[in-house]
N, C-alpha and C positions, 0 to 999 in steps of 0.2 A: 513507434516505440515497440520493443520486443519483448511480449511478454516469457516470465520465468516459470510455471504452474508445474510443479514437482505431483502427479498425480497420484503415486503408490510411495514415496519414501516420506514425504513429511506427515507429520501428523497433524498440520494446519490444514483443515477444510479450503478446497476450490476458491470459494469465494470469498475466505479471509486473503487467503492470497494474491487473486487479484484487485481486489479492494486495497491493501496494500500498496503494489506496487503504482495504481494510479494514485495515491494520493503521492506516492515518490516522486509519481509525473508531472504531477501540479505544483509540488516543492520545487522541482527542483527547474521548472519554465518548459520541460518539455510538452507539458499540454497548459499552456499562458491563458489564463481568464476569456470567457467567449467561444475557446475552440471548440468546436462539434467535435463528440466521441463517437467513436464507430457506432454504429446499429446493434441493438442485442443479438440480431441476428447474426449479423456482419462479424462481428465478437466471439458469438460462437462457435462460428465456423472456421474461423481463425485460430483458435483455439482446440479447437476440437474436444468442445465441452457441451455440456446442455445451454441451451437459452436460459430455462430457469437459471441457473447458476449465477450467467451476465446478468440477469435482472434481479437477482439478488442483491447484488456484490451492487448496482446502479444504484439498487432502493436505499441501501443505505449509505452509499455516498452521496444521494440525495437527503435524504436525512438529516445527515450530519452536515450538511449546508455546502458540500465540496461540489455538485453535482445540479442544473438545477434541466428541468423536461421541459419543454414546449410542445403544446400537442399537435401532432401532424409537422412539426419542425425535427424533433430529435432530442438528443441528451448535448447539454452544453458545460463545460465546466462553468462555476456560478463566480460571477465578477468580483465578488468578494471572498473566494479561494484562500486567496494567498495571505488574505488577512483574517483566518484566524484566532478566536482568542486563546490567549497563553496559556489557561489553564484546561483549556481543549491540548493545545499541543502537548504540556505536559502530560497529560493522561496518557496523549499518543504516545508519548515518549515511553513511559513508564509501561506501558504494554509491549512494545518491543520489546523493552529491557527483560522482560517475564518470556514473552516466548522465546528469544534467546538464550536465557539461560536455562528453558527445561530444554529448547532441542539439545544444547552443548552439553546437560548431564546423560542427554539419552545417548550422547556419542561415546562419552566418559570423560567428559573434562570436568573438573573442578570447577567454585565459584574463581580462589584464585586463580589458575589456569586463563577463565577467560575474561577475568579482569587483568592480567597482563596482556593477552592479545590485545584488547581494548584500548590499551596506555598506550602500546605497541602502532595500534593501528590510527591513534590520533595524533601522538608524535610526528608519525610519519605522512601527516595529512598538513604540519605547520605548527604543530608545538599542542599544548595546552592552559585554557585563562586559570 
């Protein structure tokens, strides 16, 4: 997977960011229950961020049950990822929706503004329920 870490324009911290985008990874099967994640090391060299950072952003995808250690084995995603409770995913949900709308006011768009892109952009994904 390729990560996206915007290190001077966004104003979301390193390791929200990639905390972030692995939990995208695990929604969406690109890191499938089981799979060994890179080494913190490995991570951050890849990256070309601090370890602290990767083991930030690990700690609390472990935490949050996304993530689980084996010692001397590595970081696994944890077999029960993908499931979730609902009102874990809404929260998740409901924290995008906050960081997107303060980054889109800090660009200058409006709330309506990017609740049309949004109509806009789920339309165009297959409709809406």
């Amino acid at each position: 997977m390729t990560y996206n870490i915007e290190l001077q324009k966004s104003g979301v911290p390193i390791y929200v960011q990639l905390k972030d985008q692995i939990k995208y990874g695990i929604a969406t099967g690109i890191y499938p229950p089981g799979t060994q994640m890179p080494s913190v090391r490995q991570m951050a060299v890849d990256l070309r961020i601090n370890p602290n950072t990767v083991s930030k952003a690990y700690a609390e995808l472990e935490q949050e049950g996304y993530l689980r250690t084996r010692q001397g084995q590595g970081t696994f995603v944890s077999l029960n990822a993908g499931n979730m409770p609902d009102d874990l995913s809404r929260q998740q949900m409901e924290q995008l929706l906050v960081r997107l709308l303060t980054e889109a006011h800090q660009l200058g768009f409006t709330p309506g503004q990017v609740l049309q892109a949004l109509a806009e952009k789920v339309t165009g994904l297959g409709g809406v329920e």
